[in-house]
MIZALUM-645263 format. One record per residue (C-alpha): residue number from 1; x, z, y. Coordinates in Angstrom, 3 decimals. Each point is the difference from the previous one (the first is absolute). Example, Ala and Ser with C-alpha at 12.3 -4.5 7.8 and 13.67 -1.06 7.14 Angstrom:
PT   seq          u          w          v
PT     1     12.300      7.800     -4.500
PT     2      1.370     -0.660      3.440
# end
This chain:
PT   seq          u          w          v
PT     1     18.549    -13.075    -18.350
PT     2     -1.993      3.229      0.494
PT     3      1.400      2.430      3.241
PT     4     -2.589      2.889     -1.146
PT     5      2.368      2.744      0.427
PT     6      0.793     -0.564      3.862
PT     7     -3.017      1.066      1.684
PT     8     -0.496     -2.657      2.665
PT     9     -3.263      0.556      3.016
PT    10     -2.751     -3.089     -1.125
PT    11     -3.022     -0.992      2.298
PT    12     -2.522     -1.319     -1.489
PT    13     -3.533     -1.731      1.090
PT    14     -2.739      0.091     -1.998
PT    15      0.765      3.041     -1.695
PT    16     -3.559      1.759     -0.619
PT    17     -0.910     -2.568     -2.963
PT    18      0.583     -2.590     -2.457
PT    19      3.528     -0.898     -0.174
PT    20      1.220      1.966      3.203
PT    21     -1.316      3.389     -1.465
PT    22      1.630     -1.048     -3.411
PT    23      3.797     -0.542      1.703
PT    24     -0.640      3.471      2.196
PT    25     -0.329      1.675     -3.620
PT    26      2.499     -1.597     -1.217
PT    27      2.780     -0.190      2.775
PT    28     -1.088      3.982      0.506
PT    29      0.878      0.470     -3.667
PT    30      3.373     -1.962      0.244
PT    31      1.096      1.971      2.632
PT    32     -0.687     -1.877      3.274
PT    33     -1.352      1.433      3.005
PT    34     -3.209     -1.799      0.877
PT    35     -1.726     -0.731      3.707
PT    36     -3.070     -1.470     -0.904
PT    37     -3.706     -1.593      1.737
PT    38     -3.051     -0.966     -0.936
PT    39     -3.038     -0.635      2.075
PT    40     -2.479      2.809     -2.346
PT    41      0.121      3.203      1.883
PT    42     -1.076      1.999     -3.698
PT    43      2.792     -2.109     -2.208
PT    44      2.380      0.991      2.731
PT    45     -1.108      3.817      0.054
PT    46      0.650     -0.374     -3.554
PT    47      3.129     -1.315     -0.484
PT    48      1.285      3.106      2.675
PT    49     -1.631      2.272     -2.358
PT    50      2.200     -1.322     -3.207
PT    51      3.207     -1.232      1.910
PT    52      0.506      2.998      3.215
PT    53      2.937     -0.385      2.055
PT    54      2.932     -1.648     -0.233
PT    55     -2.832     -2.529     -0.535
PT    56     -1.810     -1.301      2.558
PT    57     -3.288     -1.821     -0.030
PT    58     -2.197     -1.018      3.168
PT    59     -3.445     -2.154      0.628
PT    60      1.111     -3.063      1.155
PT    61     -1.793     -3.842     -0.009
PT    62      2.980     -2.292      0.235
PT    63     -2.138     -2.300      1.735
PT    64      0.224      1.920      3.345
PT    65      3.052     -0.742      1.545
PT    66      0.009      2.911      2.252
PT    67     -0.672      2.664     -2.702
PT    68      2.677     -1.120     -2.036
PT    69      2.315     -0.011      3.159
PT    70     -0.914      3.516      0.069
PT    71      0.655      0.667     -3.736
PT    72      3.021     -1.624     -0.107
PT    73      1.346      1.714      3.107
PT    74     -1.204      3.601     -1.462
PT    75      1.472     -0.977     -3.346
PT    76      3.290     -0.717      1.893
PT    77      0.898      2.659      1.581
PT    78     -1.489      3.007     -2.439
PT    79      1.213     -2.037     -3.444
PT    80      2.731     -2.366      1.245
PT    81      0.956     -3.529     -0.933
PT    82     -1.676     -1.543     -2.965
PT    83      2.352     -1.017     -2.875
PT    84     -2.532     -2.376     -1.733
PT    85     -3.023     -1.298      1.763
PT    86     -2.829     -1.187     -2.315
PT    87     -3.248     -1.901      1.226
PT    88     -2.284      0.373     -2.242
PT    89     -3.448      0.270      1.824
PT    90     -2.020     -2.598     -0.670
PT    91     -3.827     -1.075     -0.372
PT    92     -1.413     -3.170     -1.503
PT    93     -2.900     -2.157      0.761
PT    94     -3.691     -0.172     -2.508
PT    95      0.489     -2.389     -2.119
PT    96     -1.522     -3.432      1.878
PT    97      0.709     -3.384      0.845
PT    98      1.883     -0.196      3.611
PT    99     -2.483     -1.202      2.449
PT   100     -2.176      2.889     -1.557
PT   101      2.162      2.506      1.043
PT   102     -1.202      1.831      2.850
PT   103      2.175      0.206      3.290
PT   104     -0.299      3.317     -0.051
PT   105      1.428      0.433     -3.446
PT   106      2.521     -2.582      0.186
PT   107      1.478      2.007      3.397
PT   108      0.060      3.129     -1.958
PT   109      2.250     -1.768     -3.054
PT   110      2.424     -1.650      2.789
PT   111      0.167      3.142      2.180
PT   112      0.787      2.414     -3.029
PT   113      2.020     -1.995     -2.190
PT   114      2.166     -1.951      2.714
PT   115     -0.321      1.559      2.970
PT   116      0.035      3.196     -1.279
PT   117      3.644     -0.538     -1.618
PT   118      1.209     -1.002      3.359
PT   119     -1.457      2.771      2.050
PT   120      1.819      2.065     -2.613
PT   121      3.209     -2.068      0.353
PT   122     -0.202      0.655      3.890
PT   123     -0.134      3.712     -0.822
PT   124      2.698      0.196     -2.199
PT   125      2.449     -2.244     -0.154
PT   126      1.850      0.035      3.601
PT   127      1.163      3.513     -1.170
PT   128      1.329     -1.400     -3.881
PT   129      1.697     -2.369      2.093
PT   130      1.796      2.115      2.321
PT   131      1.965      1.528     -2.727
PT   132     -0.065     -3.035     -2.012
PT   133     -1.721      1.225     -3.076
PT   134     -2.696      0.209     -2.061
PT   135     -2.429     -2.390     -2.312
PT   136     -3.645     -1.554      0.922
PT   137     -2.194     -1.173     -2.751
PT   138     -3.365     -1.815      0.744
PT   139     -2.400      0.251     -2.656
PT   140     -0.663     -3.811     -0.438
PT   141     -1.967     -1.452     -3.196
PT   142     -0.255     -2.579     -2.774
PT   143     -2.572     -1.115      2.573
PT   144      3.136     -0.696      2.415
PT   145      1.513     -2.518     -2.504
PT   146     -2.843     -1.589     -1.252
PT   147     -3.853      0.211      0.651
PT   148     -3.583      0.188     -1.330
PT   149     -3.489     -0.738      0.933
PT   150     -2.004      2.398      1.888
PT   151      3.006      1.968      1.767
PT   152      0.896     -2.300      2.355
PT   153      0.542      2.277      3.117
PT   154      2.069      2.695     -2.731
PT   155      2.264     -2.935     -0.701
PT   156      0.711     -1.142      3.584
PT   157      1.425      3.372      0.628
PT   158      1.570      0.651     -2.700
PT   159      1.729     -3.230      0.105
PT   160      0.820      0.795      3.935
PT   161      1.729      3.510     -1.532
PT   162      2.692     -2.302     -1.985
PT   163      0.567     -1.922      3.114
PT   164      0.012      2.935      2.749
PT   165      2.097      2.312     -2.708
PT   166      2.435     -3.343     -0.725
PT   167      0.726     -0.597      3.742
PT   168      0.003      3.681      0.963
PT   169      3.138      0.038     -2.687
PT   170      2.044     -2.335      1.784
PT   171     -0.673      1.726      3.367
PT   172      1.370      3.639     -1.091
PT   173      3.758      0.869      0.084
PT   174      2.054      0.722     -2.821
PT   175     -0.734      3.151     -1.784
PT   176     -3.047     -0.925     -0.337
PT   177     -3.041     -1.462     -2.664
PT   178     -3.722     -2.016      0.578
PT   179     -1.155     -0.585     -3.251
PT   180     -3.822     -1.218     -0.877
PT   181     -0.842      1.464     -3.310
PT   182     -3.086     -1.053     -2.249
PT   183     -0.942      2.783     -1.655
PT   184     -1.891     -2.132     -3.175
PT   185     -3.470      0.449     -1.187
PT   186     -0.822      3.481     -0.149
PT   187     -3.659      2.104     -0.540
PT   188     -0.820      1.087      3.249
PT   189     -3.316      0.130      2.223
PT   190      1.104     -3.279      1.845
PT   191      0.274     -1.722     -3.630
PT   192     -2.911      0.843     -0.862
PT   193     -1.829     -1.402      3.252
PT   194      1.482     -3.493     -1.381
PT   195      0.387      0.268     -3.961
PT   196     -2.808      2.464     -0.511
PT   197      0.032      1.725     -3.640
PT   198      2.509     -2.545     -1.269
PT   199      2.822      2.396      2.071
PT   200     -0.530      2.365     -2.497
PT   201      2.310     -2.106     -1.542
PT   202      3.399      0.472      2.203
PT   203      1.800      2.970      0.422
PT   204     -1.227      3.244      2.333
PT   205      1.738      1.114      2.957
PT   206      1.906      2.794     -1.244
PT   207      1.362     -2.333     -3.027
PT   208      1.212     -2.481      2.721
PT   209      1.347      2.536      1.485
PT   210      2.191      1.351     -2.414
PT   211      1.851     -3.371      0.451
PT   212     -0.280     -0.877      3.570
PT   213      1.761      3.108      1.256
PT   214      3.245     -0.786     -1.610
PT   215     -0.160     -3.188      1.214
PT   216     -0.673      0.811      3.226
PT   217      2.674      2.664      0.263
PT   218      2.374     -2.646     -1.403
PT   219     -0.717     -2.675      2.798
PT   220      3.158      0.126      2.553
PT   221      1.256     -2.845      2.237
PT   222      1.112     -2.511     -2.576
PT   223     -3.702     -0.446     -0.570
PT   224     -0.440     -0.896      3.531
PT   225     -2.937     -2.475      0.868
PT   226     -0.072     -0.850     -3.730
PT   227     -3.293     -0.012     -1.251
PT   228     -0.491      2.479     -2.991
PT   229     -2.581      1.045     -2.689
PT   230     -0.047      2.943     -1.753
PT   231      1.176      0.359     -3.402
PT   232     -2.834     -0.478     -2.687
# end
């Protein structure tokens, strides 16, 4: 069930491309009321230009704990309390066998992808729990159910997103939702770093999107800590 017409206030990471800038279209054309970051100084700049205030956009690398304190704290008091929390920023590693991964590279996967969500968490949720309220989704991934060659690190952390979001669920009082969602295969820069041309053959962003927002608005605490996939 689709709650379009109540405008809620959604955070959202990863919101500058891919499937983050896809949901702030389509959330913004729903009638939500977006906060959203992205680590590309020019894609934020941009998204201010097409979504001004009550909107609210700012340059932030979930990675770094203390600038996302900072966001979340700024957020807090100018915006309020997030209704629905959605982690969506995420990176993935070149396609490679494991031990050929750099260290380097496999830090960067872990420290965006996992410990990104829970600097975010830290940020956020204290407040959605003081009123007892609100929804979290963690952008997980077929690659959090199941695996594949070559993406390795992608899959550990994506895997660790069903189990942090599945415990986080029982650890938040009533009134309130964790849900991991797989978003499915979709055409996106990340897709192609694994699939190449053959992505061509899944649906874009903005197609996903058209069914992911519904769904996402629809997600309330009976879904909590279930694991969910978005409609085909």
């Amino acid at each position: 069930m689709s709650h379009t017409s109540e405008s809620r206030l959604i955070v959202l990471t990863g919101a500058t491309r891919g499937l983050g800038r896809a949901l702030t279209d389509g959330l913004i054309a729903a009638g939500q009321r977006v906060v959203g970051c992205g680590r590309s100084a020019a894609d934020i700049e941009a998204l201010r230009r097409d979504f001004p205030a009550p909107h609210r956009f700012d340059q932030v690398d979930v990675a770094h704990a203390e600038s996302v304190a900072a966001w979340a704290s700024s957020v807090l008091r100018e915006q309020g309390v997030p209704d629905l929390l959605i982690n969506n920023a995420g990176v993935i590693n070149r396609n490679a066998a494991l031990w050929e991964v750099p260290a380097q590279e496999f830090d960067l996967v872990v420290d965006v992808n996992l410990k990104g969500i829970a600097n975010v968490l830290r940020g956020f949720v204290p407040a959605m729990v003081d009123r007892s309220r609100g929804v979290i989704v963690n952008l997980s991934s077929g690659w959090g159910r199941s695996v594949s060659a070559e993406v390795a690190p992608y899959c550990a952390t994506k895997w660790g997103v069903e189990g942090l979001t599945r415990a986080l669920a029982q650890e938040l009082p009533a009134g309130m939702a964790a849900v991991p969602l797989n978003p499915g295969v979709i055409n996106t820069e990340m897709l192609h770093s694994c699939f190449g041309k053959s992505a061509d053959h899944y649906p874009t962003a903005d197609q996903w999107a058209q069914r992911a927002v519904p769904h996402l608005l629809g997600l309330s605490t009976r879904d909590n800590g279930q694991p969910a996939t978005v409609p085909h």
